[in-house]
N, C-alpha and C positions, 0 to 999 in steps of 0.2 A: 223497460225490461232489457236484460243484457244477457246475453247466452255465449259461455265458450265449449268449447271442445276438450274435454281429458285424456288421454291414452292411457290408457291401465295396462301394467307391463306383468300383470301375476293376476293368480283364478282369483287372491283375495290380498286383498291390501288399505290400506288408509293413506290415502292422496292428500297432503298440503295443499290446499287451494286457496289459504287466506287471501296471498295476493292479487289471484284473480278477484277474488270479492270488495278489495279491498281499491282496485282497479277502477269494479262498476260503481262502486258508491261516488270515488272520484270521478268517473266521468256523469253519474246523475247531477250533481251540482247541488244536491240538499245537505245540509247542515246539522236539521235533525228529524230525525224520525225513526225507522228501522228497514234492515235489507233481510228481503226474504229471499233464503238460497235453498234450490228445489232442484230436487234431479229426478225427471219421468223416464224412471224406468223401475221395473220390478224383481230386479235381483240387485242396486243398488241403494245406498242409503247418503246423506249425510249427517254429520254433526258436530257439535264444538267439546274439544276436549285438551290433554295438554297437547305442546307442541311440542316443547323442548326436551323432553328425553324420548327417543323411539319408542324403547320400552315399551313403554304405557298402548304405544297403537299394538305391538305385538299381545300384548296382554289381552288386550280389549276383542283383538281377534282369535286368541287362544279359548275364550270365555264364551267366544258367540259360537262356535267349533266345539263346544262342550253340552252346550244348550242347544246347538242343530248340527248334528255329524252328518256328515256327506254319506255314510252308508248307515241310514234308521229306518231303511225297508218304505220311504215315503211310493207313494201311487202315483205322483207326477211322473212322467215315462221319460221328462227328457234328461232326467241324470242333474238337475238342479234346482230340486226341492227345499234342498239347505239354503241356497240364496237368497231364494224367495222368504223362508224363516226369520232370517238373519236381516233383511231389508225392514220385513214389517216387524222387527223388536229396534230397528236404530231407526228408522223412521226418512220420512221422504224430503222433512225442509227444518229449514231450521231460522227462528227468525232473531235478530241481532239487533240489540239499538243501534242508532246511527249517534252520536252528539260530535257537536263541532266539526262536521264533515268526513269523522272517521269513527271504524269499529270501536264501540266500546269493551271490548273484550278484556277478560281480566292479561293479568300479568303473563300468566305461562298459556291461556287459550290461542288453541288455533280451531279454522273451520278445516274439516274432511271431507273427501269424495271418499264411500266407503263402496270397496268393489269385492263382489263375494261372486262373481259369475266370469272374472274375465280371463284373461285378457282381451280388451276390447276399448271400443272409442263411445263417451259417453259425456253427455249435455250435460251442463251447469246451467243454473237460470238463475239469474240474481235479478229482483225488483226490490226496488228502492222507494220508499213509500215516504213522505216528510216534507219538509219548506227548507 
């Protein structure tokens, strides 16, 4: 298991973390299998999506901001109900093949740290599973 630290510099945003991930696979030393990338916490998320145009993370976060507004009268009292929404529809890990000692991710994927509660500092956990 490999764990780094993220800084999240906005209340919501989509983190590039591929190269940390792509970091722990290189230093696991497996070849093939899959890396599970997990973040325990409960107003963030990760997952794989494009990398290469912004856009797309702005979009993605436009959409989850549609489907949980930060003012929908939620009963949570601490003012981030939406986060908590927004984590459990992107979800907590996400698991990636490993072949030949690196991600197999398509063409334009990258992995994200999705942060809907911050700004704040927040764990990555990448375990690498394989021979």
């Amino acid at each position: 298991m490999d764990a780094v630290l993220i800084r999240t510099s906005r209340r919501e945003e989509l983190v590039n973390v591929t190269e940390h991930v792509e970091a722990a696979v290189a230093r696991s030393g497996v070849r093939e299998g899959v890396a599970v990338v997990w973040v325990p916490h409960t107003t963030a998320g990760v997952t794989v999506n494009e990398g290469a145009d912004p856009s797309v993370a702005r979009d993605l976060l436009a959409a989850l901001s549609r489907l949980a507004p930060v003012s929908a009268g939620w009963e949570h009292r601490e003012g981030n109900s939406d986060a908590h929404v927004k984590a459990t529809l992107v979800g907590s890990s996400v698991t990636i093949p490993v072949h030949d000692g690196a991600l197999a991710l398509g063409t334009w994927q990258a992995v994200f740290l999705c942060e809907f509660d911050g700004p704040r500092q927040r764990r990555l956990v990448v375990s690498v599973l394989g021979r």
